[in-house]
LUMNU-782200 format. One record per residue (C-alpha): residue number from 1; x, z, y. Coordinates in nm, 2 decimals. Layout:
<NUM <X Z Y>> ...
***
This chain:
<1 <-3.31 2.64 -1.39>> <2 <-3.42 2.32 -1.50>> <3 <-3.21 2.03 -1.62>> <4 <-3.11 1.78 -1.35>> <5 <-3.16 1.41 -1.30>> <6 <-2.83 1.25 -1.17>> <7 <-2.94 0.90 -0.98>> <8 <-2.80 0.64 -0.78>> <9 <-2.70 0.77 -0.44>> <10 <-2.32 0.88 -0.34>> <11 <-2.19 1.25 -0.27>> <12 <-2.03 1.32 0.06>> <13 <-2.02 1.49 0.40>> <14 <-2.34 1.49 0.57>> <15 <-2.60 1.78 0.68>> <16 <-2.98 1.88 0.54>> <17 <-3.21 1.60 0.63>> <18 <-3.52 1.57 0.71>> <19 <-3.77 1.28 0.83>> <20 <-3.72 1.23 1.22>> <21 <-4.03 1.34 1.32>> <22 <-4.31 1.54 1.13>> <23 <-4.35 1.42 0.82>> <24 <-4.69 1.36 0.84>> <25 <-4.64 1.09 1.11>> <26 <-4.42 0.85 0.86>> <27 <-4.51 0.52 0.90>> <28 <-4.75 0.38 0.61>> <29 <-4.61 0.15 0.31>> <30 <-4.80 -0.02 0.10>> <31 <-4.77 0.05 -0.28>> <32 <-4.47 -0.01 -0.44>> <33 <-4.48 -0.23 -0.78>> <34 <-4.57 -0.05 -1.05>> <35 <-4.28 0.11 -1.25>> <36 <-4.15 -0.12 -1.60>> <37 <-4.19 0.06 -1.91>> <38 <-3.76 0.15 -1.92>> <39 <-3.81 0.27 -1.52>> <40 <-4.14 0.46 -1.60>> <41 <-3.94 0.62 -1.94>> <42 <-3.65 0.72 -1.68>> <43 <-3.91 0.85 -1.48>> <44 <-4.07 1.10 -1.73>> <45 <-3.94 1.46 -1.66>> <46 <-4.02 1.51 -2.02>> <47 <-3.78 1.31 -2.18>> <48 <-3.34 1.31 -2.13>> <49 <-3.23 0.97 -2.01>> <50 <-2.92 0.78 -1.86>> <51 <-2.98 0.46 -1.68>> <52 <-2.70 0.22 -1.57>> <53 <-2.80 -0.05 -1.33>> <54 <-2.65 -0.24 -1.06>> <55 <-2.78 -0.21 -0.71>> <56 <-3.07 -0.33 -0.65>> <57 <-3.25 -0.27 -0.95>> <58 <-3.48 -0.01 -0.88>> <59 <-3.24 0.30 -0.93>> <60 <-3.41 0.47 -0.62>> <61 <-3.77 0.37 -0.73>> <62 <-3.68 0.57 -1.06>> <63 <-3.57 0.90 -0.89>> <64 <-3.85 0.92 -0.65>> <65 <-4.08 0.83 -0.93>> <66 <-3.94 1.13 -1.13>> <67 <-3.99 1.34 -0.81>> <68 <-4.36 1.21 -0.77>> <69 <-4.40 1.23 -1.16>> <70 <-4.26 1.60 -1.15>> <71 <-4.49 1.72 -0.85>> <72 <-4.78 1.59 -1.05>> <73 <-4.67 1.81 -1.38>> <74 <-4.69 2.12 -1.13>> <75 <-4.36 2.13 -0.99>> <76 <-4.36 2.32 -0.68>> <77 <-4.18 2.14 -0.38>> <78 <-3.95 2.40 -0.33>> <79 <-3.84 2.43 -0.70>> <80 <-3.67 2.06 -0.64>> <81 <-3.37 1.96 -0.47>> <82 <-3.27 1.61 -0.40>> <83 <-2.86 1.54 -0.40>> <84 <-2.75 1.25 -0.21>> <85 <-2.41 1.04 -0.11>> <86 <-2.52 0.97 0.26>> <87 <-2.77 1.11 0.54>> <88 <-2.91 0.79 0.58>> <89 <-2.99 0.77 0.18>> <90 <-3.12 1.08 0.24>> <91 <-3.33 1.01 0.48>> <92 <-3.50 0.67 0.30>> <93 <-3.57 0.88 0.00>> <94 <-3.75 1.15 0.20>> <95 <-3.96 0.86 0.39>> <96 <-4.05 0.71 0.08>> <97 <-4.16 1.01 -0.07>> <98 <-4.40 1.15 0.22>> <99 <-4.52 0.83 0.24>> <100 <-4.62 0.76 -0.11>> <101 <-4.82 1.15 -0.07>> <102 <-4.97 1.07 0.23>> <103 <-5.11 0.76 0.08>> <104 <-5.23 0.93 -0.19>> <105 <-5.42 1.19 0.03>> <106 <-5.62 0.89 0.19>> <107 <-5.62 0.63 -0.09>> <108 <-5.99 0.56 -0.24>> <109 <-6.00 0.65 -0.66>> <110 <-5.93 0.31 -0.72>> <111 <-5.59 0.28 -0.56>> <112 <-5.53 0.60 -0.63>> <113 <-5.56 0.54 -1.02>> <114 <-5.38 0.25 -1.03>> <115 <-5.07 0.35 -0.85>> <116 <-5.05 0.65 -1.08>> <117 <-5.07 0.42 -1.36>> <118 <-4.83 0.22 -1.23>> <119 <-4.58 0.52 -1.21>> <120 <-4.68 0.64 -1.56>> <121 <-4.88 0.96 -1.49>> <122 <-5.23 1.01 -1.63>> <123 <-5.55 0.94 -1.43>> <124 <-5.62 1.30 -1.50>> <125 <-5.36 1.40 -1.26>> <126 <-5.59 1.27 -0.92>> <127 <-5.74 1.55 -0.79>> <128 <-5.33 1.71 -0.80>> <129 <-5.21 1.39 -0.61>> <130 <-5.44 1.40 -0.32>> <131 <-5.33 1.78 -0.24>> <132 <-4.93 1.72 -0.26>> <133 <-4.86 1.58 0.07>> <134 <-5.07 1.92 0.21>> <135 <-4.88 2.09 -0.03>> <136 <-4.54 1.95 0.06>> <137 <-4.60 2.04 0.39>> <138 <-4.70 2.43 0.41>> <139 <-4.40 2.45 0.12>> <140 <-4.09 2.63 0.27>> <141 <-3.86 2.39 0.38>> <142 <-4.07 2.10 0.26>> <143 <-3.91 1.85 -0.02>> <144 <-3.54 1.93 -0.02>> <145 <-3.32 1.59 0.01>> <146 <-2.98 1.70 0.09>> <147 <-2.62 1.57 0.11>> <148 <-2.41 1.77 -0.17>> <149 <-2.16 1.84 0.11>> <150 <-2.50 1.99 0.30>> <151 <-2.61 2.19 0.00>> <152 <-2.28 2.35 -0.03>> <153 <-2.26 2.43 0.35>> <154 <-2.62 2.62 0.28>> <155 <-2.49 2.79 -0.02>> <156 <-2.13 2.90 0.14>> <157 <-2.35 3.03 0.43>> <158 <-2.63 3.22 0.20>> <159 <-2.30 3.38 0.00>> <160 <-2.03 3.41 0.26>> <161 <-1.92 3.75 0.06>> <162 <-1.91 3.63 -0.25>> <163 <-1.73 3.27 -0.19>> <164 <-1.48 3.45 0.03>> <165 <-1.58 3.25 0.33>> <166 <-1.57 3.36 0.71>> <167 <-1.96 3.45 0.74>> <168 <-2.09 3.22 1.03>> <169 <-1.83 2.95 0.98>> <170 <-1.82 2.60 1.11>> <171 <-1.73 2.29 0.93>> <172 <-1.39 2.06 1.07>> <173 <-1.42 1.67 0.99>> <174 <-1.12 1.50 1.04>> <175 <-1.10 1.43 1.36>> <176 <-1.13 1.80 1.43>> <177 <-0.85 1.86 1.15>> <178 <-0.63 1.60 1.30>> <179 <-0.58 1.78 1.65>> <180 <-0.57 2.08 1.51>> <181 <-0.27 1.98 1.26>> <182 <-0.09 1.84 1.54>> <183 <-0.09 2.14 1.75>> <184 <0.03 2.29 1.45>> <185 <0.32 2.02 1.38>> <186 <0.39 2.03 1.74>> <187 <0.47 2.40 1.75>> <188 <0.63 2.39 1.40>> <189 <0.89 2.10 1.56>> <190 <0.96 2.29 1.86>> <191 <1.04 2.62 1.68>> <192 <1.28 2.40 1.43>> <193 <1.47 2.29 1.74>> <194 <1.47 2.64 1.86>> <195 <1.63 2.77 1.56>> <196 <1.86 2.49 1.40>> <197 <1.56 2.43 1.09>> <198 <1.72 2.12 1.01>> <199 <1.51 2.06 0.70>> <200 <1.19 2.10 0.89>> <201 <1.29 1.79 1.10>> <202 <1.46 1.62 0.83>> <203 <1.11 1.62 0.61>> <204 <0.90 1.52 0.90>> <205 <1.12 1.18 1.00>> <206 <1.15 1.11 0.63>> <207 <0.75 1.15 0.61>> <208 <0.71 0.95 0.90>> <209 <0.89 0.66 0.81>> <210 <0.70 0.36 0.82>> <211 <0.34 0.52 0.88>> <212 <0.12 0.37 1.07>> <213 <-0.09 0.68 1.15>> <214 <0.12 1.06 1.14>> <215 <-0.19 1.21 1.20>> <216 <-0.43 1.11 0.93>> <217 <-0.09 1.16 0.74>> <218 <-0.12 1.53 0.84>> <219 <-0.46 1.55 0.76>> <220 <-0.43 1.40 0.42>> <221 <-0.14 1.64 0.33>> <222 <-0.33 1.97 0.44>> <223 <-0.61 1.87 0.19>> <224 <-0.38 1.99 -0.07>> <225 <-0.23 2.31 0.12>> <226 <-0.43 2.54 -0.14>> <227 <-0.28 2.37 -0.47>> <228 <0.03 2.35 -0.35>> <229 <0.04 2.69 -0.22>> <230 <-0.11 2.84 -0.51>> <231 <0.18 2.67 -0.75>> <232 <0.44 2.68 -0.55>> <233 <0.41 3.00 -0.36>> <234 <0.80 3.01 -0.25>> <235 <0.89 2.68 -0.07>> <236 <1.24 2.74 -0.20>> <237 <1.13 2.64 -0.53>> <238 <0.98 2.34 -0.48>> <239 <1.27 2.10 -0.47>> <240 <1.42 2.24 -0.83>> <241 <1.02 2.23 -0.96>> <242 <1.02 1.83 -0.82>> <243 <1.35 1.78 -1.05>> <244 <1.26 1.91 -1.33>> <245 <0.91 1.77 -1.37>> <246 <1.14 1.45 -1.30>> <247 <1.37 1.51 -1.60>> <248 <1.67 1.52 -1.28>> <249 <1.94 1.83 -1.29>> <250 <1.84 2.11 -1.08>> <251 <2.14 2.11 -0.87>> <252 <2.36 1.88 -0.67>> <253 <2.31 1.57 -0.49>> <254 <2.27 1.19 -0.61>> <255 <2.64 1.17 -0.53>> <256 <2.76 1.43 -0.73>> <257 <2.56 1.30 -1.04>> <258 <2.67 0.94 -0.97>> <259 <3.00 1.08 -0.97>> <260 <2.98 1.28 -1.30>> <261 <2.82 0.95 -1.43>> <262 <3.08 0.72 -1.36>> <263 <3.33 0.99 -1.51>> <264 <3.16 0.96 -1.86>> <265 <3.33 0.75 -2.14>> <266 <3.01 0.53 -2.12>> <267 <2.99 0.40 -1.80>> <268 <3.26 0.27 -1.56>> <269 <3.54 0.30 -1.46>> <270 <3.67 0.19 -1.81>> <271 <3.44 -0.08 -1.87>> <272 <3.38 -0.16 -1.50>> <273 <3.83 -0.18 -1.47>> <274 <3.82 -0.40 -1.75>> <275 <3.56 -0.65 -1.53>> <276 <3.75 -0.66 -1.26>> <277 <4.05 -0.70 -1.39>> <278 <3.91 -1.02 -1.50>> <279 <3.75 -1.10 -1.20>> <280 <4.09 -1.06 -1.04>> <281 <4.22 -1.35 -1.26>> <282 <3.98 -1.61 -1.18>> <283 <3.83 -1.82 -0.92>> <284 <3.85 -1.72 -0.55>> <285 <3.50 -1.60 -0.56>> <286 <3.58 -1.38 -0.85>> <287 <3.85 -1.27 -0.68>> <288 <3.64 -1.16 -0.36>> <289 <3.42 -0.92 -0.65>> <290 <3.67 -0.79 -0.79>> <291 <3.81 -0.66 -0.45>> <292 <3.42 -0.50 -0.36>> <293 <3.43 -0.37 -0.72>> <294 <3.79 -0.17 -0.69>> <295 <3.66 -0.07 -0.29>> <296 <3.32 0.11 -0.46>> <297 <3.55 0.26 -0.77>> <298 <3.75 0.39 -0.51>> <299 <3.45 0.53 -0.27>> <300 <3.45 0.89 -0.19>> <301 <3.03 0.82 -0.21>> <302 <2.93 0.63 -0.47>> <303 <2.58 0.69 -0.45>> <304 <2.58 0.65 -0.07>> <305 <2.77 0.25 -0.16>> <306 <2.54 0.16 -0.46>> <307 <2.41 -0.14 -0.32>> <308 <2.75 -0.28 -0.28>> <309 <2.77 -0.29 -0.63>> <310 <2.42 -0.36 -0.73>> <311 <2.48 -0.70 -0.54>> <312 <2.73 -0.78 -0.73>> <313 <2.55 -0.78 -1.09>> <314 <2.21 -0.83 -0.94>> <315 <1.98 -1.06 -0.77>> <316 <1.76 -0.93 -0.44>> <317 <1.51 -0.95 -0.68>> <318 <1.67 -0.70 -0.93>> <319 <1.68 -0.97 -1.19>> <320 <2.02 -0.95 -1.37>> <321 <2.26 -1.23 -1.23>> <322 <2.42 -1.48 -1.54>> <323 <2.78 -1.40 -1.43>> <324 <2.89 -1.72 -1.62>> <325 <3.29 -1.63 -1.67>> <326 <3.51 -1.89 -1.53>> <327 <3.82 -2.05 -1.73>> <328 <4.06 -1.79 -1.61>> <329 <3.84 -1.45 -1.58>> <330 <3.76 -1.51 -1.98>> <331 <4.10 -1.59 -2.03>> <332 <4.19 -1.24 -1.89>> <333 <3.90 -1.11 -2.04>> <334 <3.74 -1.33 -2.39>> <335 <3.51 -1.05 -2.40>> <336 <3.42 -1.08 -2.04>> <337 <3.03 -1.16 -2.07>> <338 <2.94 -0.89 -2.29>> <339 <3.13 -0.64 -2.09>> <340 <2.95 -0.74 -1.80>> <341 <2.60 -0.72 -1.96>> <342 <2.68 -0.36 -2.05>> <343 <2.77 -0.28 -1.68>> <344 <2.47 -0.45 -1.60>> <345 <2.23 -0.20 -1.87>> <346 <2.47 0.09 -1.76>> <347 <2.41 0.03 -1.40>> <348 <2.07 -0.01 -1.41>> <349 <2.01 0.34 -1.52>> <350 <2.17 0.46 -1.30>> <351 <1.99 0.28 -1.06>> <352 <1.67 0.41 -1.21>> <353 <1.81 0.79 -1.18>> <354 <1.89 0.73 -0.83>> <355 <1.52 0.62 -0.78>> <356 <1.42 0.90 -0.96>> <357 <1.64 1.14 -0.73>> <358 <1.46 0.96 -0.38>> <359 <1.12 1.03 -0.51>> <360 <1.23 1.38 -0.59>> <361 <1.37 1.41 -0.25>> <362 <1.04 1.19 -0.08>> <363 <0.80 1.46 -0.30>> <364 <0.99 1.71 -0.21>> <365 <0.98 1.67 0.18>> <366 <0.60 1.60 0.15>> <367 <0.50 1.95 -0.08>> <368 <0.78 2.17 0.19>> <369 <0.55 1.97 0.50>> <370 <0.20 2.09 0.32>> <371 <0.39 2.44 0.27>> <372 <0.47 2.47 0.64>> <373 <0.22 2.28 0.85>> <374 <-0.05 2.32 0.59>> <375 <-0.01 2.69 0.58>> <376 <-0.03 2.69 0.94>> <377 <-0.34 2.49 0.96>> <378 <-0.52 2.71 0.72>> <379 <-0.39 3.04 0.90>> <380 <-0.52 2.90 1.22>> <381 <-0.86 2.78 1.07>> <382 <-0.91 3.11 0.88>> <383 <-0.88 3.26 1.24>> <384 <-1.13 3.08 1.40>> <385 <-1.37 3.06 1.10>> <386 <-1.38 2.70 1.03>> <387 <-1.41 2.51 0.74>> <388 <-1.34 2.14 0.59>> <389 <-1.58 1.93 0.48>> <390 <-1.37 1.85 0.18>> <391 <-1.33 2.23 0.18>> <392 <-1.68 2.31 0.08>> <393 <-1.74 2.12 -0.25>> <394 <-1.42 2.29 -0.38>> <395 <-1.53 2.69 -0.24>> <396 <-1.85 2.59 -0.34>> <397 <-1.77 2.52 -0.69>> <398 <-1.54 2.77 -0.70>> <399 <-1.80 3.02 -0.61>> <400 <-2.02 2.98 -0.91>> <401 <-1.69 3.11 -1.13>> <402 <-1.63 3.39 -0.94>> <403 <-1.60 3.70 -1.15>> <404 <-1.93 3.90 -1.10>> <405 <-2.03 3.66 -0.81>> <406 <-2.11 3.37 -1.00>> <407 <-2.34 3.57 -1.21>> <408 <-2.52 3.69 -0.92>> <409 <-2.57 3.36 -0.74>> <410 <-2.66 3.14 -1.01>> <411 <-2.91 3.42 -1.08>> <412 <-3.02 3.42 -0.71>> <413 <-3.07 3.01 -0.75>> <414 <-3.24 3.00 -1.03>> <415 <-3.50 3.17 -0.93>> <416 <-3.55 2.90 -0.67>> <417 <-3.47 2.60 -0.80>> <418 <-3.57 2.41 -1.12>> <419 <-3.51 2.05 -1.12>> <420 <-3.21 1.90 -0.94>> <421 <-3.18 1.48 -0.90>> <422 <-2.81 1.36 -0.81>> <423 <-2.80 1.02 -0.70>> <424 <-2.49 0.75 -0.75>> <425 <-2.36 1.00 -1.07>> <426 <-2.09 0.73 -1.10>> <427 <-1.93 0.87 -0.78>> <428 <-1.99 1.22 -0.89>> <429 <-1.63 1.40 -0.93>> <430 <-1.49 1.68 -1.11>> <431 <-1.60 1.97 -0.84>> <432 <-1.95 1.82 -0.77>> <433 <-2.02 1.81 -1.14>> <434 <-1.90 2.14 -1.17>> <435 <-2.19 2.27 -0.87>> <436 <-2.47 2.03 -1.05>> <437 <-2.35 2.23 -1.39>> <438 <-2.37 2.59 -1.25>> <439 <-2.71 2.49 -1.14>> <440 <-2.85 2.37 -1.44>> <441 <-2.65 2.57 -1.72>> <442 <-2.89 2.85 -1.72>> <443 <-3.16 2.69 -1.80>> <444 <-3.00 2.53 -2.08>> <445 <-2.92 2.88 -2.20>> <446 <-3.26 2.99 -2.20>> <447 <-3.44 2.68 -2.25>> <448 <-3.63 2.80 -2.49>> <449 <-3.80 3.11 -2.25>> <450 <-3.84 2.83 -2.02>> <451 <-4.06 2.60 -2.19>> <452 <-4.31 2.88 -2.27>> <453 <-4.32 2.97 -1.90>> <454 <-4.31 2.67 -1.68>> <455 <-4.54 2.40 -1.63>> <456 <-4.27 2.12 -1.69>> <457 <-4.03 2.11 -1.90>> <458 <-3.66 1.96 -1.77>> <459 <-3.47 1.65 -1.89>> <460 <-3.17 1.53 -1.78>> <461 <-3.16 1.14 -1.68>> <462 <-2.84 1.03 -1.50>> <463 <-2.86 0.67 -1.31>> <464 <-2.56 0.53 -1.15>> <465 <-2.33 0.19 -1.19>> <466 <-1.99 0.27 -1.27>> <467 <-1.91 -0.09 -1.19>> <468 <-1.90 0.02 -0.85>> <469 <-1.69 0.36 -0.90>> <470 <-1.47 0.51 -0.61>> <471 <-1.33 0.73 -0.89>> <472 <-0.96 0.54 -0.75>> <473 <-1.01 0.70 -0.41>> <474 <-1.24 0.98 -0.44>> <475 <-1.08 1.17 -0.74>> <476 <-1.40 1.09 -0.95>> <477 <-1.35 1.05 -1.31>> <478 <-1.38 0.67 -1.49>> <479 <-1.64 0.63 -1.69>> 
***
């Protein structure tokens, strides 16, 4: 299979397109301007290339000019497939191309000569240009512009077997997922009333709390059902997992630690007596924290009171307060400021820990909801054959690794396609790089039987600007 050009458009859910219409009825354009030297070397199919450029710029000129520029070299219509981020960039980069070939079929030698020249291809190359758009036509399928979620739909469908997929599935987009997921939760809830599951209920209002929408909550969660269920298997294992990735102890509450911590030669209640013994000497005001210091020491939950004494060394902000001793308290105590900056470092950490035990308990609640409603979700949509969108980048990618399978179907591809064009590679993520790779890494292991057989010989040219990178909030990788 031949190497792949990776251009400007973005990757996501969308279905095969094609130009509304036949695509012999697109509407004439005129000429576009003839390709600059860097476009028209991005544009060659014989050379490797990577082109960064802002929008704009000509980034979809160069991929259907590579297109174009292949069909003239021989490349037969079938043999290329077009990856794009949206239907509707799709669908612009198949009108353009029909377009250009149907104004080649009609165009008199002189036009015709000078728009190839303007793309970079040889005047020798006419009599090929004026059959194209026929041949693009009578070729199965006609140009192939897809969405990546489209082409891995097509190639779930062609190896439902293989990938492990219900044959004849259906594809879920969120709002689909969303009703489905709260059928789920809704029977999950009633069953934990039913039967006393007091940690069901307690995960879902500690989820809840302060979300604006539970649904797309839900629906985010269940994306990761399959990771989480493939690590954590057991859903009695993932709170110990949570603390010890957390560096926290794998039993007991925050109380019992606090409690442990306070009992250690380094923390209170030693140095934290000594403070409010002074306190208890001074001003009024001192006198008032040394009272809420001796109430906390004496708390049967000192966890559960920790803001008590957190006010008393810190600000709202969490900044340290000065504690300036007064007259008295530091004659009680000359040491009085130092020992209160220790409290203040000691308590500090174990505010920290503390912080570090309500994530654990937050991540916690979150990975046991994914175990239970997730689960559910992807019971009830392995029964009824559906699939996610987001679902079928991953199987898809998946598929190509499959032990034996993979083999087979990139063997079964690459005897149908040889040049693959991604566009926007800068929003190109680990799994759809991992499909455009299958695709192309056979003909990279047999390049050299390929250029003896085929007409053209594959590059690799990647266009994109990673200025405008959704890596944040698509799992894409920075570039």
């Amino acid at each position: 299979m031949r190497p792949f050009l990776q251009g400007e458009a973005r990757l996501c859910a969308g279905s095969r397109v094609r130009p509304s219409g036949p695509p012999w009825r697109v509407a004439a354009v005129s000429a576009p301007p003839a390709l600059t030297p860097s476009q028209a070397q991005a544009a060659d199919p014989a050379l490797n290339a990577w082109v960064s450029a802002s929008a704009g710029t000509g980034k979809t000129q160069v991929l259907t000019g590579r297109v174009l520029r292949l069909l003239l070299a021989g490349a037969a219509p079938e043999a290329i497939l077009c990856l794009t981020f949206t239907r509707a960039a799709a669908a612009e980069m198949t009108r353009r191309l029909y377009a250009t070939l149907g104004r080649w079929a009609r165009a008199d030698d002189a036009a015709l000569a000078a728009e190839l020249a303007g793309l970079g291809a040889p005047p020798e190359q006419m009599p090929r240009a004026r059959t194209l758009f026929a041949t693009c036509i009578d070729a199965a399928g006609g140009l192939r512009v897809d969405t990546l979620h489209a082409f891995a739909q097509s190639l779930l469908s062609a190896f439902p077997l293989e990938a492990d997929v219900p044959p004849g599935f259906h594809t879920l987009d969120d709002e689909d997922s969303a009703q489905a997921l709260k059928e789920v939760a809704s029977a999950a809830i009633a069953r934990a009333e039913r039967d006393g599951d007091r940690q069901l209920l307690e995960d879902l209002e500690r989820v809840a709390t302060g979300v604006d929408s539970f649904a797309k909550l839900l629906v985010k969660l269940s994306k990761h059902t399959g990771v989480v269920l493939e690590a954590l298997p057991d859903a009695a294992t993932i709170e110990p997992a949570v603390r010890h990735l957390l560096g926290l102890p794998q039993d007991g509450t925050p109380g019992d630690w606090l409690a442990n911590a306070l009992a250690r030669g380094d923390h209170a209640p030693a140095l934290l007596a000594r403070i409010r013994a002074a306190w208890d000497a001074g001003t009024k005001a001192e006198k008032q924290k040394a009272a809420q210091l001796a109430d906390w020491l004496a708390s049967p939950d000192p966890a559960g009171d920790i803001d008590t004494v957190m006010a008393l060394f810190f600000k709202e902000d969490d900044e340290p307060r000065a504690l300036k001793p007064t007259e008295n308290s530091k004659a009680a105590e000359p040491d009085l400021a130092a020992l209160c900056a220790q409290a203040q470092a000691a308590l500090q950490a174990m505010r920290e820990t503390l912080t570090l035990f309500e994530a654990a308990e937050t991540g916690a609640a979150h990975l046991r909801l994914i175990h239970a409603l997730g689960g559910g979700f992807e019971r009830r949509r392995r029964q009824t054959g559906a699939m996610r969108y987001d679902d079928l980048i991953e199987r898809a990618a998946r598929l190509f690794h499959m032990p034996g399978a993979g083999d087979w179907v990139r063997y079964k591809l690459d005897q149908r396609i040889e040049h693959v064009l991604v566009d926007e590679a800068q929003d190109t993520n680990d799994a759809q790089w991992r499909i455009v790779g299958a695709l192309v890494e056979e003909y990279f292991a047999g390049a050299g039987a390929h250029e003896a057989a085929q007409p053209v010989r594959g590059r690799r040219c990647q266009a994109g600007d990673f200025r405008l990178s959704g890596h944040r909030s698509r799992d894409v990788p920075g570039g």
